[in-house]
C-alpha positions, 0 to 999 in steps of 0.5 A: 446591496450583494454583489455576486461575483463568479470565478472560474478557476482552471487547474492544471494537474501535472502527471510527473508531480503524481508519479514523483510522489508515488515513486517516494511512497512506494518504497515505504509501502513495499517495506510494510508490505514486505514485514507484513508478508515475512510475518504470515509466512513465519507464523504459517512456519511455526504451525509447520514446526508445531505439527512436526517433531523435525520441521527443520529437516526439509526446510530450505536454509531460507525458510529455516532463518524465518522460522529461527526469527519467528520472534524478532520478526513479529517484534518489528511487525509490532506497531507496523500496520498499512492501515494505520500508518499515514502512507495509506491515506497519503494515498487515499488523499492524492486520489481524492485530490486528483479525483476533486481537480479533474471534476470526477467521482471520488466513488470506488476511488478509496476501495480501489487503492485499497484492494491493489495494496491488498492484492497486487501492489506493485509501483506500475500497477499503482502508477495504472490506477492513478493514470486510469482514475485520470481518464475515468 
């Protein structure tokens, strides 16, 4: 003999826990992001200084340190990816958990974290995603 049995489950999806976890992700990711945006330019620099016998004439005293540090700075760039590390797909699975909980599609969700890490990552503009992915 089967029984069949339903089950309703009500889930309450608490905004604070959301941002709470995205404020302790954020420092990590603007850290990569930051490696990752000294490594372009030190690179972008020292195609400058390859192309020009002076280069250290007209750079700032800033621009003049990354150049300088071109090596160490591609050393701790080393291994230091968005992509692999798990901080990406921390946020990948809060979206999709939250996606899941609220009974919304997960399309466009993945792409969408991705392109704001890409192009315009800030703690607002993530906490915006989040917050309109809610309401979609």
């Amino acid at each position: 003999m089967k029984m069949q049995i339903r089950v309703e489950v009500a889930c309450e999806l608490n905004q604070d826990s959301v941002d709470h976890c995205l404020k302790l992700i954020h420092p990590k990711v603007m850290a990569m992001l930051d490696i990752e945006k000294d490594k372009l330019y030190a690179s972008a620099l020292k195609e400058l200084e390859a192309n020009n016998d002076n280069v250290f004439s007209f750079l700032s005293p800033t621009n003049a340190k990354l150049l300088r540090d071109h090596d160490s700075i591609w050393e701790r760039a080393e291994g230091v990816n968005i992509e692999d590390s798990g901080v990406l797909a921390v946020l990948e699975n809060l979206m999709m958990a939250r996606a899941k909980l609220m009974g919304k599609s997960k399309r466009g969700r993945i792409e969408a974290i991705r392109d704001l890490i890409a192009t315009d990552y800030s703690f607002e503009n993530v906490q915006k995603l989040f917050k309109s992915a809610m309401n979609d």
